[in-house]
C-alpha positions in Angstrom: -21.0 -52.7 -20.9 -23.6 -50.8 -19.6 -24.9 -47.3 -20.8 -25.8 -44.8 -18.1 -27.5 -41.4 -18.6 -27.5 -38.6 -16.1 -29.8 -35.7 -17.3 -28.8 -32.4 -15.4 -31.7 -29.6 -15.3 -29.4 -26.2 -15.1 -31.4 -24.2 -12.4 -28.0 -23.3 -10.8 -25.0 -21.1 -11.6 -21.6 -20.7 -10.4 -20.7 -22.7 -7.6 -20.6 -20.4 -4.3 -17.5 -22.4 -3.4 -14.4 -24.0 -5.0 -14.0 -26.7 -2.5 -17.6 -28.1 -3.5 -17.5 -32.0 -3.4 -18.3 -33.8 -7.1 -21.8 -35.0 -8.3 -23.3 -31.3 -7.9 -25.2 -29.2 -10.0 -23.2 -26.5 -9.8 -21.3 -24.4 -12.7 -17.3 -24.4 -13.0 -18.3 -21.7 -15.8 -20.5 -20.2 -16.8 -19.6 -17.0 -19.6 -22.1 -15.0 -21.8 -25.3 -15.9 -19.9 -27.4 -15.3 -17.3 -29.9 -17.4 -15.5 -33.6 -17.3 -16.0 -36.7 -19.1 -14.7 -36.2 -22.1 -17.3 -32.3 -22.3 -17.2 -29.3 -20.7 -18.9 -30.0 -17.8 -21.7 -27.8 -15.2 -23.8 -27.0 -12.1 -21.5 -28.6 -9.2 -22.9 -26.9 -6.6 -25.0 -27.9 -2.9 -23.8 -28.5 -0.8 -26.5 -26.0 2.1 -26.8 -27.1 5.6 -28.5 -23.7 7.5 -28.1 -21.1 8.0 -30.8 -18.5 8.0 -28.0 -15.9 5.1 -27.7 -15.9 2.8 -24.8 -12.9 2.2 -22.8 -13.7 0.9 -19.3 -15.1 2.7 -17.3 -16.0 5.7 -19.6 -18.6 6.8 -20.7 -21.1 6.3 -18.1 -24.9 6.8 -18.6 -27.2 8.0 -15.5 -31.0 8.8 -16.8 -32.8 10.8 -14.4 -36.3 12.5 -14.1 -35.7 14.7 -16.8 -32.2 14.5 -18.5 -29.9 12.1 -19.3 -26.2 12.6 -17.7 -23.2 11.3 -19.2 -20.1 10.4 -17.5 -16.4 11.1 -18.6 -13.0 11.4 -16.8 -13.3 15.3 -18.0 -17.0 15.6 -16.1 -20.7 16.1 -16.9 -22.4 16.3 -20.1 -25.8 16.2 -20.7 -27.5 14.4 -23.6 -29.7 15.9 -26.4 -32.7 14.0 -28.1 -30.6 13.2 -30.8 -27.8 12.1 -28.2 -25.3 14.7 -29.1 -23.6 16.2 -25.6 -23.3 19.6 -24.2 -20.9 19.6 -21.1 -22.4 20.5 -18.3 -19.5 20.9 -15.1 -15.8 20.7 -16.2 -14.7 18.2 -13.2 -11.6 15.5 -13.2 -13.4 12.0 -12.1 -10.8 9.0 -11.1 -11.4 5.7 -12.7 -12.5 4.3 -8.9 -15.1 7.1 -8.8 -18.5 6.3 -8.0 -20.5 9.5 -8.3 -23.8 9.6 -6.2 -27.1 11.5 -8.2 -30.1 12.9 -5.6 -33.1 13.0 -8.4 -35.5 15.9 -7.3 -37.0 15.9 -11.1 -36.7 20.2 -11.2 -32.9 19.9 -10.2 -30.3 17.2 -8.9 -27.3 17.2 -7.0 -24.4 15.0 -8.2 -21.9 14.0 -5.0 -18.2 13.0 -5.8 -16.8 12.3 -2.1 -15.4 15.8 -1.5 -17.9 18.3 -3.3 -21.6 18.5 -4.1 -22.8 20.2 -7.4 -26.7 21.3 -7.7 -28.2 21.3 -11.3 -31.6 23.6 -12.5 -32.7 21.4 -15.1 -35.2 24.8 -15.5 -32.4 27.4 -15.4 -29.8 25.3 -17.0 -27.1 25.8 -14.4 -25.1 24.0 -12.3 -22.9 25.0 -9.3 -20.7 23.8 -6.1 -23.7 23.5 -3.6 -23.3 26.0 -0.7 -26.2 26.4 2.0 -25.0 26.9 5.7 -28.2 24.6 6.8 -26.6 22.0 4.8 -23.3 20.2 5.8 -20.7 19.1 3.1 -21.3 15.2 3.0 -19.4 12.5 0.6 -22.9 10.7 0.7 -26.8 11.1 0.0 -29.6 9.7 -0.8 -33.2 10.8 -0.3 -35.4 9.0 2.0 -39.4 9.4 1.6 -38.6 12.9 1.5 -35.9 13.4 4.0 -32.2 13.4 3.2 -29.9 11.2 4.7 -26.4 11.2 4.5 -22.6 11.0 5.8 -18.9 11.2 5.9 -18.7 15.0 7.3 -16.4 17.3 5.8 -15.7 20.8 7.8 -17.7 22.6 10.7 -21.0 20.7 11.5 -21.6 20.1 15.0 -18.8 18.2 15.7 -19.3 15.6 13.0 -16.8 14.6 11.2 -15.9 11.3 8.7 -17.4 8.9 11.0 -21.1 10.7 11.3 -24.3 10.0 9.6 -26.8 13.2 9.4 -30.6 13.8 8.3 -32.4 16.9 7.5 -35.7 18.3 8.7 -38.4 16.4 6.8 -39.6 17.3 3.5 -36.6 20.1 3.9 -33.3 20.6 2.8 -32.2 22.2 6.2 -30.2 20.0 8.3 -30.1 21.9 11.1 -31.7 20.6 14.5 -34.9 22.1 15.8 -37.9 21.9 18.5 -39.5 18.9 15.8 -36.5 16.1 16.8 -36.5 15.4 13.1 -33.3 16.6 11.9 -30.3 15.4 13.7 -26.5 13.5 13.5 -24.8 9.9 15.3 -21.6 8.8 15.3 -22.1 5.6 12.8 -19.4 3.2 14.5 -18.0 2.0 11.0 -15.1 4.2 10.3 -15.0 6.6 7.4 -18.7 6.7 6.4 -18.1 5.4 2.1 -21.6 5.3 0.6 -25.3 5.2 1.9 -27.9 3.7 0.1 -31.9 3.5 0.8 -33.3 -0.3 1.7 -36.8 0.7 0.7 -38.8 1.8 3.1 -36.6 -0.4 5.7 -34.3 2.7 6.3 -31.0 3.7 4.7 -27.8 2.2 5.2 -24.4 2.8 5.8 -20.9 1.6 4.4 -17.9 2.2 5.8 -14.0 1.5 6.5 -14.9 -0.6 9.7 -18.4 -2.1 9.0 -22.0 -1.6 8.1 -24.6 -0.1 9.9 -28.4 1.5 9.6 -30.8 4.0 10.5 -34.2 2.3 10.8 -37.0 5.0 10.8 -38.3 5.7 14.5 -41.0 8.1 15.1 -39.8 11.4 13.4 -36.5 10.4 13.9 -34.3 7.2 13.5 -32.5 4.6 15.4 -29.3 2.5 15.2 -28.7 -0.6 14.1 -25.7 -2.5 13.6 -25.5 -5.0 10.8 -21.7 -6.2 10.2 -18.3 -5.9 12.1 -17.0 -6.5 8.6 -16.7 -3.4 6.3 -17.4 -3.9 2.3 -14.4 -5.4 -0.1 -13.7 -1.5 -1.5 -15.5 1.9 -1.8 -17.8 0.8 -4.3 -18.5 -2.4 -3.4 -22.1 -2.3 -3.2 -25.4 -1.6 -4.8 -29.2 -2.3 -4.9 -32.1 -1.0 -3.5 -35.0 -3.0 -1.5 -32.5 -5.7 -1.8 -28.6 -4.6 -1.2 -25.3 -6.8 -2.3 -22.1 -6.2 -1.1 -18.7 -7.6 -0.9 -17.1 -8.0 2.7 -14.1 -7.8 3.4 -13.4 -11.6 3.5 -14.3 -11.7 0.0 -17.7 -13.3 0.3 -21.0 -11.5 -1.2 -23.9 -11.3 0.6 -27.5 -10.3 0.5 -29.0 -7.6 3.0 -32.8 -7.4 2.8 -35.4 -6.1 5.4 -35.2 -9.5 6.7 -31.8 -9.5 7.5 -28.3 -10.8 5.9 -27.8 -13.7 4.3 -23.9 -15.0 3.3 -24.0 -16.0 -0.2 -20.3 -16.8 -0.6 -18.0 -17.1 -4.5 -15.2 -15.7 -2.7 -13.2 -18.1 -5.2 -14.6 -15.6 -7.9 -14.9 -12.0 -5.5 -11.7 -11.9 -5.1 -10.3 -11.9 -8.1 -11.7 -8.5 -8.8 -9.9 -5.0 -7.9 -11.4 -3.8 -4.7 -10.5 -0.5 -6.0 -12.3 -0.6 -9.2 -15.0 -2.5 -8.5 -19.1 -1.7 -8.7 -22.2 -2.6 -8.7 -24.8 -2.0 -11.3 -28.8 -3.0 -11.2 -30.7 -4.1 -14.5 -33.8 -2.4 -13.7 -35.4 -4.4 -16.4 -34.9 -7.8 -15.1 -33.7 -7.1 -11.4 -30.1 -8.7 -12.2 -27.5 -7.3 -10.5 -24.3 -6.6 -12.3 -20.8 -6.7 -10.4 -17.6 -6.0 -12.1 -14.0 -4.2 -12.0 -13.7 -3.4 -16.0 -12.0 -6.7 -16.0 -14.4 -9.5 -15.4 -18.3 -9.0 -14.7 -20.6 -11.2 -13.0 -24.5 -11.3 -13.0 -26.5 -12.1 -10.2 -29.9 -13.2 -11.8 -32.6 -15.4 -10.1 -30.5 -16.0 -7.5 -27.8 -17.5 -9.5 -24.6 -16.2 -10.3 -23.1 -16.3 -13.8 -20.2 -14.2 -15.3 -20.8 -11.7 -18.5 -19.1 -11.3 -21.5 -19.6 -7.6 -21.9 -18.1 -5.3 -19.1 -20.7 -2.4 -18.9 -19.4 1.3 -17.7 -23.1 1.8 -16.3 -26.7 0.7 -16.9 -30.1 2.9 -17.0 -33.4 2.1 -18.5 -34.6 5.0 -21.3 -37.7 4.5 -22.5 -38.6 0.8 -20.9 -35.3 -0.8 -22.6 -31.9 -1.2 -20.6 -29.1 0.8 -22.4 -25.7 1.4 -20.9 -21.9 1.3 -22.5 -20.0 -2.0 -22.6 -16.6 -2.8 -23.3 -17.2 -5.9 -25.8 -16.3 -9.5 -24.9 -15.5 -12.3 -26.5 -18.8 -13.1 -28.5 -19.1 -16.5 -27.4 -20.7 -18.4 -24.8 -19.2 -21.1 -22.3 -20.2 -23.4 -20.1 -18.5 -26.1 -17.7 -20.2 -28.2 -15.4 -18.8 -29.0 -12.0 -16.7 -31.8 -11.5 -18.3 -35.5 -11.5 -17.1 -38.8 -11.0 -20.9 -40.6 -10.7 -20.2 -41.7 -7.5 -18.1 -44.2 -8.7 -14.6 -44.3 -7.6 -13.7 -46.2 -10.9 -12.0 -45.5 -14.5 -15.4 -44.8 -16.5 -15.8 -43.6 -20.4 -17.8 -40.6 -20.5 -19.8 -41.6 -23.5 -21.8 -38.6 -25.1 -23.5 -35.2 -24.3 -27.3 -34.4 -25.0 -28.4 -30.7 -24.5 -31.9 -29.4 -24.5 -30.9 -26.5 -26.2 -32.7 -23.9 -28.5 -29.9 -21.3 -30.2 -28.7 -20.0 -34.0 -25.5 -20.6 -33.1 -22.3 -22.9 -33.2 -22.7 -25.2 -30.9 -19.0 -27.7 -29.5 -18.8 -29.8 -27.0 -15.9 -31.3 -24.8 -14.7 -32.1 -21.3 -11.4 -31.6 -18.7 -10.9 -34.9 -17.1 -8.7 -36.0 -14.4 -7.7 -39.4 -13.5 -7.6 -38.5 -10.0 -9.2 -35.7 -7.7 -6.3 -32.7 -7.8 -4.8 -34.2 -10.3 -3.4 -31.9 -13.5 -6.6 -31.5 -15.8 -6.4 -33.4 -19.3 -8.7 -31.9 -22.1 -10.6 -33.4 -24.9 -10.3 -31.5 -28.5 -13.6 -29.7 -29.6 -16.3 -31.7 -30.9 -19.4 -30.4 -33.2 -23.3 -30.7 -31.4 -25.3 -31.9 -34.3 -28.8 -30.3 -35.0 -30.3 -32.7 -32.0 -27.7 -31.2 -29.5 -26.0 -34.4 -29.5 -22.3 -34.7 -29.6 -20.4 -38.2 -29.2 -16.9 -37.7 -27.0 -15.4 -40.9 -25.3 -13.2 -39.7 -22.7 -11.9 -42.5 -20.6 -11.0 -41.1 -16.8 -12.6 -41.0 -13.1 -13.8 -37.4 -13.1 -15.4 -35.1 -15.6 -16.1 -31.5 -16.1 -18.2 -31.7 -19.6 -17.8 -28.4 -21.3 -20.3 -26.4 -24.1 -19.3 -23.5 -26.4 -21.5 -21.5 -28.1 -20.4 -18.8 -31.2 -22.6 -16.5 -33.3 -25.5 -16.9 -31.7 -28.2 -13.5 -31.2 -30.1 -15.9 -29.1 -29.7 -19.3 -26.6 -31.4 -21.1 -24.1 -29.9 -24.1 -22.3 -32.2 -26.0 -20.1 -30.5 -29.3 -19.7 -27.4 -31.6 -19.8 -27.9 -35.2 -20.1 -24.5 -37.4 -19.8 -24.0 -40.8 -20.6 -21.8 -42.9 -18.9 -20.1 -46.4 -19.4 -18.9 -48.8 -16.9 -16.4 -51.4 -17.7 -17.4 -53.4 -14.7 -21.0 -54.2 -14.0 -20.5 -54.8 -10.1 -20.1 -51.2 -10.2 -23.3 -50.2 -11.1 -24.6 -51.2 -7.6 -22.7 -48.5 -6.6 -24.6 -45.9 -7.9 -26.6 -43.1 -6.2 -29.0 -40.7 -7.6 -27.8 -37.1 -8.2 -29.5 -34.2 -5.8 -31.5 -33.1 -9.4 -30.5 -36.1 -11.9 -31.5 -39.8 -12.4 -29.7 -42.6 -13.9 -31.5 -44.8 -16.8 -29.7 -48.2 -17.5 -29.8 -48.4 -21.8 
């Protein structure tokens, strides 16, 4: 018989799909890691300083200009050099609670969807904010020194749920003047949910019946819609230059300055709680974290992967990412996607080779079905030797070759090579080279 080898360079994550064809270099799984610029590597662990215990999604960490806020379901507290906490605003926060901070570095105002608190970092106070130039909003952010905001509560103009509103620039009056810089629209998307700043493109909008934008115009700002298709849930979004959200199909997608771009994994959106779940940003590396306190998935290089910690929040103190996690299982897995070689044939997959670097455990396996939709058999757990070789001899037509990985403080996965036996020559004429593989006869 003839030996076949397939080397697979893992430069791609989970598969955006689940109807994917075989004989792609796509991820079935793909738990404990993200994706770097040379292939698979251990998530990171955030450092934690507090004594307090996490259960998902308290506590929650926020580090702004010059304090640290901490989260619970009780409300505020702020955090001490030596991270002890003083509470700050005595305030009952629902686990599906996003709050929204405005960072002015001398104070801050913290938004919960019904109230607005201002904090003196100076005075050491915080209070409801009341100013009869300001309207109460659900949603801010600051914009190059004008605030932007929506979802109208009480008497402003006529506004209401549905309206976006801007202040005065480099002001905290709201109120329209001679200038034509302050000033209010009706958004078009429903209940206005969140609004969040796309760098200098303008800020945009969230809501129960779509997404929309302000785009800077002059000394005022102009509409623009973007989607007919409002996000997955309340908090279904996050990022800054670059934005992610879920729609309400399930798919994520990307919204940059250049537009939108679908990216898909509804297979794997949709199994989170659209009422639990949120978005986090790894300042540090630029991943994106997405989870519902049950599963949490990292968008990394533009791959997507799935964590084994859940975190609460993430900040970065001091140039390191620290944030609370709910711990996960302390292993890593991988699957590949399914393969039959592009032979429709029984075949013996053979062995697994891994360009690996790790202090960990290292097993190998596969699921294997005799035919495509066909119940999954699986192979017991074999040991990678030193070389990242392990022998497995599953006889089947397709494959998904799985790799485990336990006590490991550090991993990087590069590249699967497969070999392959055919029982009938003749068949090796049928072979095709793999989008990022190649066969070598041995």
């Amino acid at each position: 018989m003839k030996a076949l080898r397939q080397t697979i360079s893992l430069t791609k994550g989970l598969a955006p799909s689940n109807n994917i064809p075989p004989n792609q270099p796509w991820l079935k799984q793909a738990s404990g890691v993200r994706m770097s610029a040379a292939g698979l590597e251990l998530e990171p662990t955030p450092a934690y300083p507090l004594s307090l215990t996490v259960s998902w999604p308290w506590p929650q960490m926020v580090n702004l200009s010059r304090e640290v806020v901490v989260i619970q379901s009780d409300g505020l507290y702020v955090a001490a050099s030596d991270w002890s906490l003083t509470q700050l605003l005595s305030l009952s926060v629902a686990d599906s609670t996003v709050l929204q901070f405005v960072d002015f570095i001398d104070y801050w105002l913290v938004l919960d969807g019904s109230s607005m608190y201002q904090r003196d970092v100076e005075g050491g106070t915080i209070a409801e904010h009341s100013d009869d130039a300001v309207p109460s909003l659900a949603t801010m952010v600051d914009y190059n020194g004008q605030l932007v905001g929506g979802n109208v509560s009480g008497s402003w103009y006529d506004c209401d749920s549905e309206y976006a509103v801007w202040s005065n620039i480099g002001s905290f009056s709201f109120v329209p003047n001679e200038r034509n810089e302050a000033g209010y629209r009706h958004m078009g998307i429903g209940t206005i949910w969140r609004c969040l700043t796309l760098g200098d493109a303008g800020v945009v909008f969230y809501g129960s019946e779509g997404v929309a934008m302000l785009v800077p115009a002059g000394n005022t700002f102009k509409y623009r819609k973007i989607s007919k298709a409002p996000p997955y849930g309340e908090g279904a979004m996050g990022g800054d230059e670059v934005q992610y959200y879920i729609n309400s199909e399930g798919n994520l997608v990307k919204l940059s300055k250049d537009g939108q771009e679908l990216l898909g994994y509804k297979w794997l959106m949709t199994e989170l709680d659209s009422t639990l779940v949120r978005f986090f940003q790894d300042d540090v590396r630029g991943d994106v974290y997405i989870t519902d306190g049950t599963r949490s998935f990292i968008l990394a290089n533009g791959q997507l992967t799935e964590g084994a910690r859940i975190p609460t929040s993430l900040c970065v103190i001091d140039g390191s990412l620290v944030g609370p996690f709910a711990a996960g299982s302390g292993q890593v897995t991988i699957q590949l996607w399914k393969a039959d070689f592009n032979v429709v044939a029984m075949k013996s997959l053979e062995f697994m080779e891994l360009g690996v670097q790790t202090d960990g455990s290292i097993t190998g396996s596969t699921d294997f079905y005799y035919q495509l939709g066909e119940v999954a058999y699986s192979l017991g757990w074999r040991a990678v030797n030193e070389s990242g070789f392990v022998y497995l001899s599953a006889t089947a037509n397709l494959f998904e070759p799985l790799i485990q990985v336990t006590g490991m403080t550090s991993l990087k996965l590069a590249y699967v090579t497969l070999g392959v036996k055919l029982s009938d020559n003749r068949i090796q004429n049928q072979l095709q080279t793999m989008s990022d593989g190649s066969w070598n006869a041995g």
